[in-house]
DOPANU-874719 format. One record per residue (C-alpha): residue number from 1; x, y, z. Coordinates in steps of 0.5 Angstrom, whole numbers, always signed. Example, Ala and Ser with C-alpha at 12.3 -4.5 7.8 and 13.67 -1.06 7.14 Angstrom:
BEGIN
1_+25_-9_+16
2_+27_-2_+14
***
This chain:
BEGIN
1_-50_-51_-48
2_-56_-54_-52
3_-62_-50_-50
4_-65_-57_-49
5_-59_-60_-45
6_-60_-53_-41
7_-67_-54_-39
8_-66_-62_-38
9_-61_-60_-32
10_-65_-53_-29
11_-70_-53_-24
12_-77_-53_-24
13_-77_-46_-20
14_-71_-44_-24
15_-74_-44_-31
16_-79_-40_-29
17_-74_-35_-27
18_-70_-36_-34
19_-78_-36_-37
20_-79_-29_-33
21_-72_-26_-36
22_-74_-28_-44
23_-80_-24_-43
24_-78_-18_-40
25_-71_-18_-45
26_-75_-19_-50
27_-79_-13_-48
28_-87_-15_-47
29_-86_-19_-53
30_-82_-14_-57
31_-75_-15_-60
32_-71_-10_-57
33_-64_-9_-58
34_-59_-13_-54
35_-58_-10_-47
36_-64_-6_-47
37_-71_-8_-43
38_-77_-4_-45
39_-81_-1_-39
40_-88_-1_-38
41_-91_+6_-42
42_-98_+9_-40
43_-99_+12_-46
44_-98_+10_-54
45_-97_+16_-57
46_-90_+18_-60
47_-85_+21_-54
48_-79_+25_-57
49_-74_+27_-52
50_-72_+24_-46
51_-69_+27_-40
52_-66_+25_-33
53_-63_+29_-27
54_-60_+23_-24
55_-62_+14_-25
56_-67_+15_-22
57_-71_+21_-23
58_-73_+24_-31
59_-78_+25_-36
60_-80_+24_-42
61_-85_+29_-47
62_-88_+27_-53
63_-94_+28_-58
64_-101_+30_-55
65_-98_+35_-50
66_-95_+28_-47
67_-91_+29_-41
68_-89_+23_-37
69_-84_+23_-30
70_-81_+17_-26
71_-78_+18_-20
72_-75_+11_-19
73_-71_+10_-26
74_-78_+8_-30
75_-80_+3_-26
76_-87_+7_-26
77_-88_+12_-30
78_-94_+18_-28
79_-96_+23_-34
80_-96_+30_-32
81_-101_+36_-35
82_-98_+41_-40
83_-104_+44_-40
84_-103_+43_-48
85_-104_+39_-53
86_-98_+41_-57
87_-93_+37_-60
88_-88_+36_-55
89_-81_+36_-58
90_-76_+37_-53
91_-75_+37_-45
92_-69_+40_-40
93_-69_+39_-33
94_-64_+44_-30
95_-66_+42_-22
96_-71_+38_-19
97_-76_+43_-19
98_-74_+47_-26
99_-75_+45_-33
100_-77_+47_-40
101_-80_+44_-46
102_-81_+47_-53
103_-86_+44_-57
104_-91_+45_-64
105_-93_+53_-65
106_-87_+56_-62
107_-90_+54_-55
108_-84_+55_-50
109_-87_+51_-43
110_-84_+52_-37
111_-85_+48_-29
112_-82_+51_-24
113_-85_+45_-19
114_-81_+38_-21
115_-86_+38_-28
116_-93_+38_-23
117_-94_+44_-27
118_-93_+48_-33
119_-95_+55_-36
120_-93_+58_-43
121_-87_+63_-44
122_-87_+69_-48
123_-83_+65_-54
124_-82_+72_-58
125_-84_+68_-64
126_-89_+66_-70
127_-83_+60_-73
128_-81_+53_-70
129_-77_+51_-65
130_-73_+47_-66
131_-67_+45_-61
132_-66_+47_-54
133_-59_+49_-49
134_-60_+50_-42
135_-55_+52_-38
136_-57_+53_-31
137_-64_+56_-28
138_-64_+62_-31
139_-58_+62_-38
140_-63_+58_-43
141_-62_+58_-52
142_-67_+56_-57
143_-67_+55_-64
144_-72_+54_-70
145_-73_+56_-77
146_-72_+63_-80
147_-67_+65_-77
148_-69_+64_-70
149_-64_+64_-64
150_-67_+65_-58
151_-64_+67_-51
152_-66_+68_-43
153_-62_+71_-37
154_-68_+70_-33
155_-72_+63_-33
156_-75_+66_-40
157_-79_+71_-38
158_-75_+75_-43
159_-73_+72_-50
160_-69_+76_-54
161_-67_+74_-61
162_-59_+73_-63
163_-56_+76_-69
164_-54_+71_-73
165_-50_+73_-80
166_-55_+71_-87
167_-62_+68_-88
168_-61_+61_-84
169_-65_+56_-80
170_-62_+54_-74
171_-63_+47_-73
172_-58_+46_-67
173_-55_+50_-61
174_-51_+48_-56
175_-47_+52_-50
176_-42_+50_-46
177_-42_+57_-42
178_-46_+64_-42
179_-40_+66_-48
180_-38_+60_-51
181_-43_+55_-56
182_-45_+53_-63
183_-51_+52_-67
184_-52_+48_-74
185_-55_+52_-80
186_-58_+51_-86
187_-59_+56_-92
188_-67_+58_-94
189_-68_+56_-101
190_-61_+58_-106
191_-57_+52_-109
192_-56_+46_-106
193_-50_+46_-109
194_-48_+52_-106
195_-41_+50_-100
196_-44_+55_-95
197_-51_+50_-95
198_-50_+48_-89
199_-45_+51_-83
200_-42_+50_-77
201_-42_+56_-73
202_-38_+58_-66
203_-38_+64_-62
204_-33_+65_-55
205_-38_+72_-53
206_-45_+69_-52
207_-48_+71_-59
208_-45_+77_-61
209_-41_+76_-66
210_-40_+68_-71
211_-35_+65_-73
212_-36_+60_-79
213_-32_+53_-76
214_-35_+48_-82
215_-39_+49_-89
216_-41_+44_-95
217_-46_+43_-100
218_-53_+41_-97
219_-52_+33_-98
220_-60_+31_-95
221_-60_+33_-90
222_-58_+39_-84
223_-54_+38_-78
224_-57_+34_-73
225_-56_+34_-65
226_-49_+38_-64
227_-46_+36_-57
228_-40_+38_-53
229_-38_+35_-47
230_-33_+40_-46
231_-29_+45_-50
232_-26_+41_-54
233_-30_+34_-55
234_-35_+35_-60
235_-40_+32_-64
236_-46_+33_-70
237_-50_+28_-75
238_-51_+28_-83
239_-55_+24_-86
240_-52_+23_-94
241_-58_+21_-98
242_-55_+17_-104
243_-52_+12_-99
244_-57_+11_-94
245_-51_+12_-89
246_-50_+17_-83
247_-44_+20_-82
248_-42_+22_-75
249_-37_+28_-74
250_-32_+29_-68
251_-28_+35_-65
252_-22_+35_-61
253_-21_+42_-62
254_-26_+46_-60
255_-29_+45_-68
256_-24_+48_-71
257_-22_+42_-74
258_-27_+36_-75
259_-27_+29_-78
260_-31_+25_-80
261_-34_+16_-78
262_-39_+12_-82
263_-45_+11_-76
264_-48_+7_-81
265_-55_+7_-84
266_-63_+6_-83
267_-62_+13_-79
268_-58_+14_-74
269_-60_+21_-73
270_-60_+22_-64
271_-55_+20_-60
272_-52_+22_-53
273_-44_+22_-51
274_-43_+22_-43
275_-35_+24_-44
276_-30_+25_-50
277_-30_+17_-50
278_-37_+14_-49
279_-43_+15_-53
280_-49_+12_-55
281_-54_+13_-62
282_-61_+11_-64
283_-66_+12_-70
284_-70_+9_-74
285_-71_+1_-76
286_-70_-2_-68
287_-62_+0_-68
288_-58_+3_-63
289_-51_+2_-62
290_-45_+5_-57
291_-39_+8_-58
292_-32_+7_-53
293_-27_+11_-57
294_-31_+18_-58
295_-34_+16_-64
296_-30_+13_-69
297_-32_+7_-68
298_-38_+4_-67
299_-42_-3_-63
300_-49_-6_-65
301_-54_-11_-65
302_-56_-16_-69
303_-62_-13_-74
304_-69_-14_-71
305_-76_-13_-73
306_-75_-6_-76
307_-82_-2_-74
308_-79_+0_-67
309_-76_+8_-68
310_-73_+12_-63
311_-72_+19_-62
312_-68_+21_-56
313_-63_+18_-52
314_-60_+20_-45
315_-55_+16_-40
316_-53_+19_-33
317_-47_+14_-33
318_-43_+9_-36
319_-49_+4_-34
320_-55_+7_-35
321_-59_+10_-40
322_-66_+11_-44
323_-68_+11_-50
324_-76_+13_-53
325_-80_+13_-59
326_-85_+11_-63
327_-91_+9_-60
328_-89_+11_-53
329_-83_+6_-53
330_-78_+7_-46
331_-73_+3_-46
332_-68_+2_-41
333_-61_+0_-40
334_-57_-2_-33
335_-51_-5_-37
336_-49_+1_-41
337_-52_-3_-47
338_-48_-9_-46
339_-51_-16_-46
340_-49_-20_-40
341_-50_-26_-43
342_-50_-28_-35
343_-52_-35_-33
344_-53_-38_-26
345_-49_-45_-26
346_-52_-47_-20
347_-56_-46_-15
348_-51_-50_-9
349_-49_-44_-3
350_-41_-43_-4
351_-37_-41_+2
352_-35_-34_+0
353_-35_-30_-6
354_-28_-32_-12
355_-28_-29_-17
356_-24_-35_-22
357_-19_-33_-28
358_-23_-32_-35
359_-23_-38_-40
360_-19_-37_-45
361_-14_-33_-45
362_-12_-30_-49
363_-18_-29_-52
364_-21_-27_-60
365_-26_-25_-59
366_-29_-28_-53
367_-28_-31_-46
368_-32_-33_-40
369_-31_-30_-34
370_-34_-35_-28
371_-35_-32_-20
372_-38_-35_-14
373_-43_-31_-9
374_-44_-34_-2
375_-50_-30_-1
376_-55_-25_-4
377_-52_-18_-5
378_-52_-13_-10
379_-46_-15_-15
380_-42_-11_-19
381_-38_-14_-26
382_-33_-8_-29
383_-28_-9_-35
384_-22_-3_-35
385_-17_-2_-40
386_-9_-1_-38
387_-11_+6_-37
388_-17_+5_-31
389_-21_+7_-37
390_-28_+3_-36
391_-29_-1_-42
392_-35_-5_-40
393_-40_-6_-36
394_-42_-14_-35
395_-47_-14_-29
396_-50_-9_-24
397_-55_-12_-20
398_-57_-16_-14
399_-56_-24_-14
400_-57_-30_-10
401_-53_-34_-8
402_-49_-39_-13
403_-44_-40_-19
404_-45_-36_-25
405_-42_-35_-31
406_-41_-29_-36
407_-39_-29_-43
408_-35_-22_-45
409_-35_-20_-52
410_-29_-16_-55
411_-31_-15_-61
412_-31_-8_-62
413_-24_-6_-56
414_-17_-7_-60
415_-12_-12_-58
416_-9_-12_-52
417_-8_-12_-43
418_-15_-12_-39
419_-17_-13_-32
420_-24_-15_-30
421_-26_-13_-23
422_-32_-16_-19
423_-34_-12_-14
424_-40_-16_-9
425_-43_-10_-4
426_-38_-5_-3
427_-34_-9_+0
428_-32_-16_-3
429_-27_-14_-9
430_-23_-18_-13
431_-18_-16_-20
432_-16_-20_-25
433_-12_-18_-32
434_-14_-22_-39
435_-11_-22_-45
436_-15_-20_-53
437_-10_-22_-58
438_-14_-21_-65
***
């Protein structure tokens, strides 16, 4: 419908509420991706990682020993004292109460306390700290530059060097258990030309012994941000300079083989999976896009105002995530990152909630899903494939009474049976199939 026409036919208490949603997508005046909404930030200086126990409790570190905690999913955020003024560059919650930061000047910090307060630990080294893997309260790793490969058994009162074959900085590390983990390495100095440049290596007995996975020529930069869901899902990023592209690599092996999917460019470089299907990617120039089939393909927005960078991003489920950055930006998503699209066709009270048949079907690539809610309630609208698997989440949110309409977008799901499910306060559900025909 014409924006006009729109306005024309909404109610004057009704185009406040749409005004009110234009400002908050638009997020204080800044364009943001779609799906996403920034949160109120107390602070203006950079945020480098992000991290949350569950949707409603996380914590995000930054530069100037910044540390900012929320307790109600990023409503309000209170910033904490770190007791430095280093930069701040990864955090790991491993309970309510025990986390780890590392930071600037190989500065390990520790809270046993929920973030209330911290005290530096012993880091056993003078180099950088690069990436951190905790697995529980106790069994932690860190890596850095010069060969650094760090591990605790003991909540880090102790830090004691792993072996690690050749003259290396280890710019990831991730385990999945005490035995079984993988870190990413790059020569210091040599030929850049040399194929052991860059490696990916593995090891099944927590560090004593390295099995070289993957090697190449350095191409511009290392490999970032190595994640494993479980044994055999795997991923890591590498930035090819030559044509501005980073590419995304995927294991379903374990890492014994890996293949390789075009992100895209403008710097993709941190990105978060939730199990072997689901992911999400942020970076550089206001972009951040979501995988469905573990990373092979990948789903963006339209290219917006560029100064916007983020540098870290986290979800707790298929619908709500975070990202942080540049200028103490925090974005949010309850939608898994999808725009909804959805409207309020009208204010009339219905007699009981339905949840009518998608228009068109077959569709390509779009249809309009309408529904009616015959009271105020919290209100659940899911797309699954023929598997069960959910593919999309439209709406997660309470509602006032009324007519609504929701446009779905199947552009990035291959052709095929899907079944969309309302589901209104627990109780109320209703399915329906519909059919993408491309």
């Amino acid at each position: 419908m014409h924006i006009f026409r729109f306005f024309n036919i909404l109610k004057k208490k009704n185009l406040i509420f749409f005004l009110i949603f234009l400002i908050e997508n638009t997020g204080y005046g800044q364009l943001v991706p779609e799906g996403w909404f920034q949160q109120n930030s107390p602070v203006s200086t950079n945020l480098n990682s992000v991290y949350f126990l569950n949707s409603l409790t996380g914590w995000t570190v930054g530069d100037s020993g910044i540390v900012l905690k929320t307790v109600n999913g990023g409503m309000n955020w209170t910033p904490q004292s770190s007791g430095t003024d280093n930069i701040l560059s990864k955090v790991k919650f491993t309970s309510v109460n025990t986390g780890y930061c590392i930071g600037s000047g190989s500065l390990i910090l520790k809270s046993t306390n929920s973030g209330m307060n911290w005290f530096q630990q012993n880091s056993n080294t003078s180099d950088s700290l690069i990436s951190i893997s905790f697995l529980n309260d106790e069994v932690g790793f860190i890596s850095g530059l010069n060969n650094t490969l760090l591990k605790s058994t003991n909540g880090g009162i102790n830090w004691n060097y792993i072996s690690v074959p050749g003259s290396e900085n280890i710019n990831s590390v991730f385990f999945i258990n005490e035995h079984t983990g993988w870190i990413s390495t790059e020569k210091i100095g040599g030929n850049s030309k040399d194929t052991n440049y860059l490696k990916i290596l593995k090891t099944t007995d927590g560090g004593d012994n390295w099995l070289t996975q993957l090697n190449s020529i350095r191409q511009s930069s290392p490999y970032y941000s190595i994640q494993f869901t479980d044994s055999m899902h795997g991923w890591f990023a590498l930035y090819i300079i030559p044509v501005d592209v980073i590419s995304i690599f995927r294991t379903t092996n374990g890492g014994q083989n890996w293949s390789e999917n075009i992100l895209g460019n403008s710097g993709y470089y941190y990105f978060y999976f939730l199990d072997s299907l689901k992911g999400w990617s942020c970076g550089v120039n206001n972009r951040i896009k979501r995988s469905t089939d573990g990373g092979i393909n990948w789903i963006g927005s339209l290219a917006l105002p560029a100064s916007i960078h983020y540098y870290s991003i986290y979800f707790t489920d298929s619908l709500n995530g975070w990202t942080v950055g540049r200028n103490g930006i925090i974005l949010n998503t309850t939608t898994g990152g999808v725009l909804t699209n959805f409207t309020n066709l009208s204010s009339e009270i219905p007699e009981k909630f339905s949840l009518l048949q998608n228009y068109p079907n077959p569709f390509n690539p779009r249809t309009i899903i309408n529904y009616q809610l015959s009271m105020f309630n919290f209100v659940s609208l899911k797309v699954y494939d023929v598997l069960g698997n959910e593919v999309a989440a439209l709406v997660n949110e309470k509602q006032n009474a009324g007519i609504y309409s929701v446009e779905f977008d199947g552009s990035g799901f291959s052709s095929g049976v899907y079944f969309y499910q309302l589901e209104v306060d627990g109780n109320h559900i209703d399915t329906k199939r519909m059919i993408l025909l491309k």
